[in-house]
C-alpha positions as CSV (number, residue, x, y, z in Angstrom):
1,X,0.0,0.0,0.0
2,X,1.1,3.7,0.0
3,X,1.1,5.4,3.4
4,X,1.2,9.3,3.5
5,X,2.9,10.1,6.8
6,X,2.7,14.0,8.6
7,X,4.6,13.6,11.2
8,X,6.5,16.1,13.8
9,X,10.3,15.1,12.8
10,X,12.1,12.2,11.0
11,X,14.8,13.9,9.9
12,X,15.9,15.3,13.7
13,X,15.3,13.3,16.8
14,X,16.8,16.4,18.5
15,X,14.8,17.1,21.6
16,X,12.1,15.0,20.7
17,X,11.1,11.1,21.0
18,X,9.3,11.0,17.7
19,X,11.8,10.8,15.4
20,X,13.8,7.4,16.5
21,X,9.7,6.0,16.6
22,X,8.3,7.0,13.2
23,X,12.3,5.2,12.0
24,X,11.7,2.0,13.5
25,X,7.9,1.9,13.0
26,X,8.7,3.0,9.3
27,X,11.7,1.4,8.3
28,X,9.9,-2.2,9.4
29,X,6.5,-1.1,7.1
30,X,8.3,-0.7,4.8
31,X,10.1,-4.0,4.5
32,X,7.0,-5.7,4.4
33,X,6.4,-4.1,0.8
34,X,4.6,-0.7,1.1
35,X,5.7,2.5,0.0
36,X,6.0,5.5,2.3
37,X,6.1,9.7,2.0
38,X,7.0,11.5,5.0
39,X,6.0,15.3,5.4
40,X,7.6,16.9,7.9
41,X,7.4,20.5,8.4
42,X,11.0,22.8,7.8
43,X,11.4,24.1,11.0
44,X,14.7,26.1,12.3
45,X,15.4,24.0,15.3
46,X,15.5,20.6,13.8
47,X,16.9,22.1,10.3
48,X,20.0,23.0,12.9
49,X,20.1,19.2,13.9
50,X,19.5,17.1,11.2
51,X,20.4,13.3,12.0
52,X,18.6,11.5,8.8
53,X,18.0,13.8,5.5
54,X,18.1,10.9,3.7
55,X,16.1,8.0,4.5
56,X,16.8,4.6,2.4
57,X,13.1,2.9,3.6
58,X,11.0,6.2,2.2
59,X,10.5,9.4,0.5
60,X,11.0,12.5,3.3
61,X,9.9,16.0,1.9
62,X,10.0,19.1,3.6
63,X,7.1,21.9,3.5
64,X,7.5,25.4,4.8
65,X,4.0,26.3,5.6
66,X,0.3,25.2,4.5
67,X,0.6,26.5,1.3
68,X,3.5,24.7,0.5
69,X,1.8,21.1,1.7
70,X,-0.3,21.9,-1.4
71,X,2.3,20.2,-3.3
72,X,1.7,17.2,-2.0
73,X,-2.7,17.1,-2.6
74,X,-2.3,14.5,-5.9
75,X,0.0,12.4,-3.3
76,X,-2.1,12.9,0.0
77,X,-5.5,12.1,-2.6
78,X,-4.1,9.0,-4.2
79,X,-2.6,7.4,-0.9
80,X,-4.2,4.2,0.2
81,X,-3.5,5.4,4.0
82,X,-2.9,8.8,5.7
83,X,-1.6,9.2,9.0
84,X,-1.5,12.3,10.8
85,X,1.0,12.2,14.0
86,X,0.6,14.2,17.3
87,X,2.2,17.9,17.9
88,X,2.5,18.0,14.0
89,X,2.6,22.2,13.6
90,X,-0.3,23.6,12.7
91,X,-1.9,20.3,12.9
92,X,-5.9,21.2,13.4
93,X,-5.1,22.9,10.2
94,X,-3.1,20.1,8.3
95,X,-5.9,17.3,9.3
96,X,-8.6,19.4,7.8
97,X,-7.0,20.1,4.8
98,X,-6.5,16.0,5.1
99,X,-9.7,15.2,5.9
100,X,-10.8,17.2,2.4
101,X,-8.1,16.1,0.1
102,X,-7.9,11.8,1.1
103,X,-9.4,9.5,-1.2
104,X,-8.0,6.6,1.2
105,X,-8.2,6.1,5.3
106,X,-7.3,8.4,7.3
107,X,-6.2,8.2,10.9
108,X,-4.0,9.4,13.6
109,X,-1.0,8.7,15.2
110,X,-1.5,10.0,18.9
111,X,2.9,9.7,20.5
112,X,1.4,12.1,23.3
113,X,-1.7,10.8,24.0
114,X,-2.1,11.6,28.0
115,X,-0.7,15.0,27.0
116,X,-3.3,14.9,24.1
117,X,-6.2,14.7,26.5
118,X,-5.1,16.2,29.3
119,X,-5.1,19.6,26.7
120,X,-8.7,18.8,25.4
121,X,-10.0,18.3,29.2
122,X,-8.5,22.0,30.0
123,X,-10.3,23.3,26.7
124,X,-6.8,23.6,24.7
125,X,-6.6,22.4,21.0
126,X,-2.9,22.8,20.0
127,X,-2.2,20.2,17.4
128,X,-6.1,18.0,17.4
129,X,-8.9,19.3,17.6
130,X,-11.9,17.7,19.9
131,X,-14.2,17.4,17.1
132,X,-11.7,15.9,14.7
133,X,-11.3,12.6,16.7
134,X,-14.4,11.2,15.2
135,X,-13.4,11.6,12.0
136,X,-10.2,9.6,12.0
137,X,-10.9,6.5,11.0
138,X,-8.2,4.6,12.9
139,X,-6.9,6.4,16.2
140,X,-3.2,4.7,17.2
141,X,-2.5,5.6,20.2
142,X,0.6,5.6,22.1
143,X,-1.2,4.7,25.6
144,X,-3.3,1.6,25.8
145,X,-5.7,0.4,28.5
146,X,-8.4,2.4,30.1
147,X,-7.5,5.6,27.7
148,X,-8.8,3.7,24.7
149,X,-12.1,3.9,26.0
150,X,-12.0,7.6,27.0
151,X,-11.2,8.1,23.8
152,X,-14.2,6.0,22.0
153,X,-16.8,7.3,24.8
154,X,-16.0,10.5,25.4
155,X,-14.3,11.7,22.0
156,X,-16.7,8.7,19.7
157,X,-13.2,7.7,18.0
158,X,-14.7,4.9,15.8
159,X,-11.8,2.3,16.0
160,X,-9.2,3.5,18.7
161,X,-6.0,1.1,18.9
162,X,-2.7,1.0,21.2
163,X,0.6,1.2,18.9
164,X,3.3,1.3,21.2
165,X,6.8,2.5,20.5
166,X,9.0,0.3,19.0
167,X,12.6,-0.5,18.4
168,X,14.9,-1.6,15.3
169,X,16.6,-4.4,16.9
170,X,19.2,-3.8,14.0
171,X,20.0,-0.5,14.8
172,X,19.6,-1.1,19.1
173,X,21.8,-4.0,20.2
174,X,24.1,-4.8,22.6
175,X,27.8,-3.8,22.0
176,X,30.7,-4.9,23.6
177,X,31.7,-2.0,25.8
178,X,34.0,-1.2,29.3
179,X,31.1,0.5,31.6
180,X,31.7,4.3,31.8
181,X,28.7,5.5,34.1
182,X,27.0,3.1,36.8
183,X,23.3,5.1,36.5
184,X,22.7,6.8,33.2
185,X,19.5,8.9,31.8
186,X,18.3,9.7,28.1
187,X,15.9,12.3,27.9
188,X,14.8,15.7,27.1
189,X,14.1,18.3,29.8
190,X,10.8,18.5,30.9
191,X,9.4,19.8,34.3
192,X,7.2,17.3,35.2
193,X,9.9,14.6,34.9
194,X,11.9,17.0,37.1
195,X,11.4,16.2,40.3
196,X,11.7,12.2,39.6
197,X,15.2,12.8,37.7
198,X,16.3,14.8,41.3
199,X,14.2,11.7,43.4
200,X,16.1,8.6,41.3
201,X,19.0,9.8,40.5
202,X,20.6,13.2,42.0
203,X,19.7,12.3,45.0
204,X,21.7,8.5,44.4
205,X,24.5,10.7,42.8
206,X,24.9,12.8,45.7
207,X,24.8,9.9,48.2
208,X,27.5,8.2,46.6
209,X,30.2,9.7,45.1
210,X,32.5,7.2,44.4
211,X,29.6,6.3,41.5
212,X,29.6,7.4,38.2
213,X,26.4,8.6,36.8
214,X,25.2,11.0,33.3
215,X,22.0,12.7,32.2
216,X,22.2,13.4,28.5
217,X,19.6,15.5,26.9
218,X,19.0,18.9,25.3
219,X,16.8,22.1,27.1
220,X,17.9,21.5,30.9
221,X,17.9,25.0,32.6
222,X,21.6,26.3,33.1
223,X,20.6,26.6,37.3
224,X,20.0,23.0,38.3
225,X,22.4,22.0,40.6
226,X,24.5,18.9,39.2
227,X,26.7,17.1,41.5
228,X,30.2,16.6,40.7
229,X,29.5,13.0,39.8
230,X,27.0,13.7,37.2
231,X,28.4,14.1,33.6
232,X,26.1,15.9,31.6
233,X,26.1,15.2,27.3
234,X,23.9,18.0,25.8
235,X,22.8,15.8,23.2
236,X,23.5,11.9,21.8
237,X,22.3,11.3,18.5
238,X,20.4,7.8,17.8
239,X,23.8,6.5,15.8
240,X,25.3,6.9,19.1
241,X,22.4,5.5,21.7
242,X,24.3,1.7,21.8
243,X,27.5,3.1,22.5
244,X,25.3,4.9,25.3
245,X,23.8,2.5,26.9
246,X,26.4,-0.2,26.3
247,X,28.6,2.0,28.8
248,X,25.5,1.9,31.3
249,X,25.7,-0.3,33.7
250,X,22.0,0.4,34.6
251,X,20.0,3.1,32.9
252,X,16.9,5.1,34.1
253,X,13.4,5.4,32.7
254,X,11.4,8.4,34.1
255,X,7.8,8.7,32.8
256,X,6.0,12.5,32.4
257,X,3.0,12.6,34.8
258,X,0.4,12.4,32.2
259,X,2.0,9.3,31.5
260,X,1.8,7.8,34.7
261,X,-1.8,9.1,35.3
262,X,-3.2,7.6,32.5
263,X,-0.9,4.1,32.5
264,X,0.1,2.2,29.7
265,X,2.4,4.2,28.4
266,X,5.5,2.5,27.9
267,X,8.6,5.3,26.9
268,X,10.5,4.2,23.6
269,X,13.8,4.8,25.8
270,X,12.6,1.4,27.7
271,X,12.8,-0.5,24.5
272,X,15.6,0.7,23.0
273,X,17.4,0.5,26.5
274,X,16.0,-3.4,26.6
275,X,17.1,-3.8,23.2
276,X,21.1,-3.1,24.0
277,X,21.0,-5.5,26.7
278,X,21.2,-2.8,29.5
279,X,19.5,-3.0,32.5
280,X,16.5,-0.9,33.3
281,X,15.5,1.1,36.8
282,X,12.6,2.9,36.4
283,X,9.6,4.5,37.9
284,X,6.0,2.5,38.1
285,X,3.2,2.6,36.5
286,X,-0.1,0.7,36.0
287,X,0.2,-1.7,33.1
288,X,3.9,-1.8,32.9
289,X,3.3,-5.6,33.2
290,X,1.8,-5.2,29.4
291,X,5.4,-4.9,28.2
292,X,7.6,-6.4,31.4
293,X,7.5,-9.0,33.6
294,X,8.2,-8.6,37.6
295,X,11.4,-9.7,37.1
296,X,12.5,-8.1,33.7
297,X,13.4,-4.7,35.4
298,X,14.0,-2.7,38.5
299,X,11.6,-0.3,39.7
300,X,12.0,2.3,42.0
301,X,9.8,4.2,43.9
302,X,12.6,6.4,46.2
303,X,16.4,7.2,45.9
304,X,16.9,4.1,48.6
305,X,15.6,1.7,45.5
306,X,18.1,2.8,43.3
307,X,21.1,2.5,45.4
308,X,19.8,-1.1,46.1
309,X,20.0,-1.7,42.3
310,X,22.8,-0.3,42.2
311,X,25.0,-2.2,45.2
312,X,23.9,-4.9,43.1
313,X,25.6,-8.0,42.1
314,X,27.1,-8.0,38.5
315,X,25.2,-11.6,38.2
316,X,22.2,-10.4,39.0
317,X,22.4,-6.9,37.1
318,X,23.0,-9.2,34.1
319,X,20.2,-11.2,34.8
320,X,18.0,-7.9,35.0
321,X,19.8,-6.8,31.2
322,X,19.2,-10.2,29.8
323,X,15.8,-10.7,30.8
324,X,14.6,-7.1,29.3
325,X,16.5,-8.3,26.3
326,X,14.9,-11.4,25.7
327,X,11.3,-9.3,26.3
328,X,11.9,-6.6,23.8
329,X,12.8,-9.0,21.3
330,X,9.9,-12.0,21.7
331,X,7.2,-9.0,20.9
332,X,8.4,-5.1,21.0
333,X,10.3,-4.9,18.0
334,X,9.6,-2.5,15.2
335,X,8.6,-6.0,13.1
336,X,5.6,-6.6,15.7
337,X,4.5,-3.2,15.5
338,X,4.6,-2.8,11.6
339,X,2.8,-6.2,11.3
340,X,0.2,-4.7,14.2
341,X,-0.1,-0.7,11.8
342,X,-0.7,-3.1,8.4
343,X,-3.4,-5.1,9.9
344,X,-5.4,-2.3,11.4
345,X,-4.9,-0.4,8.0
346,X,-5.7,-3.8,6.2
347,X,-9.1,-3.6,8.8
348,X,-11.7,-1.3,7.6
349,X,-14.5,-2.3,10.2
């Protein structure tokens, strides 16, 4: 089939988890046969930090503004699938311009879900508009459980369906590496994931010095107070996220409250973290036994959980990085997920 794709990014996963998600999802769709344009708006900050301007798995155009997605109408009209993805930039705008120009299905790739309807709930319509959720024929969603039902109940989304993040399992692997930081974090800077980064891991750092420990991520405000043990990396591009977590000996997931409010909302940094063989400490969450089982990870609920973890034995640490391994792979690949995207295209009911 062909797939029409507006997405945020694919060409920058700078300070942003949809990049490295639309690639793995993508690149797997694709090797299953069907053909794939990704329109991504031109915007300055990711222009600066381009990772992948040339994709070998699809076409990736750039547009500067709604006029210019014009260009695209004979390929949006003649696509056997549109899908529009969350925080896309003027996105109310793009999807009713969509919504007129499709012949084929159209539907909605929610990344942000929780934050998605958390905004509707307070009124705000940044990137989907209330009344547009009834007219997407498929509604992926990044969170599954209970939130599938808020959205077919409250929102009358006609088919609403959990896609979870994915990972290429040949670009995240385990790589033989000497362990650089005992505790290491991959994320962007948000304030709601604050407090927990502080809680789980600055709080470990300063407890024990003699440990080695790195937060690596773009956006943190220059007046947080890193201890001398914390190594910070403003940025690691997806080329270099094995190397990463290959000199981890544990890393650390930390979910944004929306998240955790609504459950079932597995990060992509867990899978691509499982899928190099690291082990994982992260914080809870209701359904995280949908992707892990009670003995797959470590979870922590205080700083005293994490130094536990931490103190350790190397057996045991490897048993925790083997058995996340063995988890991603048996059914959280990119593989599953494609095969999962092509059958709920493939199912028009």
């Amino acid at each position: 089939m062909k797939l029409v794709v507006l997405g945020l990014s694919l060409s920058s996963s700078w300070g942003n988890g949809h990049a490295t998600t639309y690639r793995a999802l993508l690149r797997a769709f694709a090797a299953r046969g069907h053909r794939i344009l990704f329109l991504e708006r031109d915007v300055p900050w990711y222009a600066a930090h381009r990772d992948l301007s040339e994709p070998g798995f699809c076409q990736l155009a750039l547009y500067d503004d709604l006029a210019g997605l014009r260009a695209w109408h004979a390929d949006v009209a003649q696509a056997d699938a549109v899908m529009v993805g969350s925080y896309v930039p003027d996105g109310i705008a793009v999807a009713d311009w969509v919504f007129a120009t499709a012949g084929g299905l159209v539907t909605f790739y929610d990344i942000d879900t929780p934050i998605t309807l958390s905004a509707l709930a307070r009124g705000e319509e940044i990137y989907i508009a209330a009344r547009q959720i009834s007219l997407y024929k498929k509604y992926f969603s990044f969170t599954g459980g209970p939130t599938l039902d808020v959205l077919r109940e409250r929102y009358g989304s006609p088919s609403p369906v959990a896609l979870y993040c994915s990972v290429d399992t040949a670009a995240y692997r385990p790589v033989p590496s000497a362990f650089r930081w005992d505790l290491s974090y991959l994320g962007t800077y948000s304030p709601d994931r604050q407090p927990a980064l502080e809680r789980l891991l600055l709080k470990p750092a300063r407890l024990a010095p003699d440990l080695r420990f790195v937060v690596a991520g773009p956006q943190y405000p220059v007046d947080i107070d890193w201890p001398a043990n914390v190594e910070r990396i403003e940025h690691v591009p997806p080329a270099e996220h094995c190397a990463f977590y290959a000199a981890s000996r544990f890393t650390l997931n930390i979910t944004r409250a929306d998240m955790i409010a609504a459950g079932y909302s597995p990060s992509v940094r867990l899978f691509e973290a499982g899928a190099c063989g690291t082990a994982i400490i992260s914080d809870v969450w209701e359904g995280m036994d949908s992707v892990f089982g009670a003995d797959d990870i470590v979870i922590a609920r205080s700083e005293e959980d994490v130094a536990r973890a931490l103190a350790a034995a190397e057996s045991q640490r490897d048993k925790w990085a083997q058995a996340a391994h063995k988890r991603i792979l048996a059914g959280h690949n990119s593989a599953h997920r494609a095969k999962q995207l092509e059958q709920a295209l493939l199912d028009q009911s």
